[in-house]
N, C-alpha and C positions, 0 to 999 in steps of 0.2 A: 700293330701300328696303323694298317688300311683303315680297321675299323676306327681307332682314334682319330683318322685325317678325319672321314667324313662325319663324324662327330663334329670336328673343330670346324667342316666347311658348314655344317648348318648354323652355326653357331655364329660365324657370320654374313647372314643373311639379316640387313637390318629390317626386315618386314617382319621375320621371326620375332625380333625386339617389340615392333608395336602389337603382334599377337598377344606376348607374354603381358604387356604392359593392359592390354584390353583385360584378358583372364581374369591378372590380379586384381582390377577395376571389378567385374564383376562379382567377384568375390569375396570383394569386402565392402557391397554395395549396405548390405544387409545391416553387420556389424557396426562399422565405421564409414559410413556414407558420404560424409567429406574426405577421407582421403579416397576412396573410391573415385570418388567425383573429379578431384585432382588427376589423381592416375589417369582417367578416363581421357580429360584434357589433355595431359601430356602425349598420351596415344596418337590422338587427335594431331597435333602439335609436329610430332614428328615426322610420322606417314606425310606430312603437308612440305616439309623440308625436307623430305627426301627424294621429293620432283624436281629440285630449283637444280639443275643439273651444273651450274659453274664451283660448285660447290666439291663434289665429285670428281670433274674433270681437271679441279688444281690437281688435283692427288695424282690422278694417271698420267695427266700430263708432267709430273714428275717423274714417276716410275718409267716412263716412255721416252725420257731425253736421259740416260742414263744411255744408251748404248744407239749411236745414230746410224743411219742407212750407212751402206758401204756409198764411198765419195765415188766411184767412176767401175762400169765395167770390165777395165781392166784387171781390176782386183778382183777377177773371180778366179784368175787363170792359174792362179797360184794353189787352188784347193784340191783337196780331195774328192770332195763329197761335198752333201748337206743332211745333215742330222734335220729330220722333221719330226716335229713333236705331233704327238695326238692330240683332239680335243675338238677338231674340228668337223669331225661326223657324230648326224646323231645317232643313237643310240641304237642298236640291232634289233629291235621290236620295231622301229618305225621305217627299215627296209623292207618294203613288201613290192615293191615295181619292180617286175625284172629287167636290168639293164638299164634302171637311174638309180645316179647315186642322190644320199641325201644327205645333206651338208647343212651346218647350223651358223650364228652369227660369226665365227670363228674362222670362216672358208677359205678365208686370206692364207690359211695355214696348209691348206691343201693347192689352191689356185695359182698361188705365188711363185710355186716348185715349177712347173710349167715355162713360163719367160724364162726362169735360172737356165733351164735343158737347152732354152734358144740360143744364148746368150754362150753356152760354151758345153756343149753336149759331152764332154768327158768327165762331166761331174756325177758319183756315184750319190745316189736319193737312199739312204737309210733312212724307214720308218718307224717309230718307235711308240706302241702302244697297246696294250692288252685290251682290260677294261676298266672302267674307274667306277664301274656300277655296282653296288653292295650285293644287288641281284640280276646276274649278267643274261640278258637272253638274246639268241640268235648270233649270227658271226662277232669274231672278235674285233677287235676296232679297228687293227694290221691286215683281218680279211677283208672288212667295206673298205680299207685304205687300198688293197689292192686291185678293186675292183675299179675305186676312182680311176686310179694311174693308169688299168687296163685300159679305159673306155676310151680316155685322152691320149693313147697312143702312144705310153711309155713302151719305151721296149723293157719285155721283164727280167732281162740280164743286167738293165741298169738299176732295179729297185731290192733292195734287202729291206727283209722285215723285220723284228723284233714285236713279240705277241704276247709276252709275259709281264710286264710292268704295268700298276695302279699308277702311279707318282710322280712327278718329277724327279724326284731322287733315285726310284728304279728305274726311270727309264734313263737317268747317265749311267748305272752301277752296269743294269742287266744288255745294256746296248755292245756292252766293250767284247761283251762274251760270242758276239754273232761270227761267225764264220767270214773273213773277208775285211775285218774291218779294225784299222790300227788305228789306235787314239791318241797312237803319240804324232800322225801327221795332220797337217793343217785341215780341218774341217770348218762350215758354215755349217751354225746352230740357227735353224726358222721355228720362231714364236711368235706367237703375240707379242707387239712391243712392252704391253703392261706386264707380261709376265717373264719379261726377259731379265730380267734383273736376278732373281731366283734361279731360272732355267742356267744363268752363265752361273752364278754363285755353286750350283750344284753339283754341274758337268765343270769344272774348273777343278772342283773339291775332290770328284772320281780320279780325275788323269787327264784329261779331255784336252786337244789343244785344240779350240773352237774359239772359232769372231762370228759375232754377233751376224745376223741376219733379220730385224725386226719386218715385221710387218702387222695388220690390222689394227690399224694405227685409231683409237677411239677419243682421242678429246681433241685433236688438232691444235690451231695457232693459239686460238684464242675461242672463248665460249659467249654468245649472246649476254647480259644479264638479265633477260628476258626468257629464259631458256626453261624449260619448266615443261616436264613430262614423267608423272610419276612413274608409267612400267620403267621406263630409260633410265631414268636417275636411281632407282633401287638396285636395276643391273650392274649399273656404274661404280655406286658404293658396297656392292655385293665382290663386285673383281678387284675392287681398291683395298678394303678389309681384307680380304683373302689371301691378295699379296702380301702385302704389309705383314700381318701376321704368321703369312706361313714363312716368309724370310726372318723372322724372329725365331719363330720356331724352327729352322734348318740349322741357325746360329747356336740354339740354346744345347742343339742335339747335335754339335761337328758335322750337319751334314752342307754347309755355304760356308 
């Protein structure tokens, strides 16, 4: 199933779409030169609308007002913990500093947990993340996680790890198993708001009694219509697709 997710995540990558679309363009320049030539356009075509970022940003900004900030700090006092999802560190090959951490566009998911510990320090930090890489090297994602929280001055009797799970869906399944940690009391789930929709569908579907915690919040009030950057806007439709279909595919398979 690991290997089927990252299948399905290349698959939506729309830039992958305008590679395929070039290919076939070249391919049948030879034989059939006008539909090549078509194709070739269309390639064109696409890759061009996949910069104009309002476009992108309806999508997430839908998946992202599905579960809104918690209204007042008082509501934190009531919790457990905070379920922190991975995702937010890069990769264990590109740790090579001893004693910084390295953090990706996602940081909100690591940074966020900080203010929570200020704001009401008896709240237990479950992390949850193995690797989500087909070919994993150097620490696992729960170990650079640990090193974050060391460096910021968690204390480490306030952080549980969980080092086993690829997924979203392993990390609700394989989190419940951690020593210390009951799923049937009030917990905060910290995601990405575009992927919170999924992440509660998932851990809701396990056992989980978890409210929402959104953060790294990416298309805001309202987008320019002038807005127009293609690495951005491929990002954008890259997390928007992703969602989108893996909550299809959670649904199709009882796992949302």
């Amino acid at each position: 199933m690991f290997i089927a997710a990252k299948l399905f995540a290349f698959a939506t990558q729309p830039l992958a779409w305008v590679a395929f679309l070039i290919l076939t363009a070249l391919l049948l320049l030879h034989k059939r030169p006008q539909l090549g030539t078509r194709l070739g356009w269309a390639a064109l075509a696409l890759l061009m609308s996949l910069g104009w970022e309002p476009l992108p940003d309806a999508v997430l900004r839908h998946l992202e007002a599905q579960h809104p900030p918690l209204a007042s700090a008082a509501d934190l006092q009531r919790f457990t913990g905070v379920v922190v999802l991975g995702g937010a560190l890069e990769s264990g090959y590109v740790w090579t500093v001893p004693g910084q951490s390295a953090l990706n566009d996602a940081a909100e998911r690591m940074t966020e947990v900080l203010p929570l510990l200020h704001r009401n320090s008896r709240l237990m930090v479950l992390f949850t993340g193995g690797e989500g890489e087909l070919y994993a090297q150097g620490l696992s994602e729960a170990d650079r996680a640990k090193i974050f929280f060391d460096s910021q001055g968690v204390a480490a009797s306030s952080v549980l790890y969980e080092s086993a799970s690829r997924t979203t869906y392993e990390n609700a399944v394989l989190s419940k198993s951690v020593v210390g940690v009951d799923p049937t009391r009030p917990w905060l789930l910290l995601t990405s708001a575009w992927h919170m929709p999924r992440a509660m569908a998932a851990f809701h579907s396990a056992g989980w009694n978890v409210v929402a915690y959104p953060v790294d919040f990416r298309a805001g009030i309202d987008t320019p219509w002038a807005q127009f950057n293609l690495d951005q806007g491929a990002k954008k439709w890259k997390n928007a697709l992703h969602e989108l279909l893996g909550m299809l595919m959670y649904r199709l398979t009882g796992r949302a």
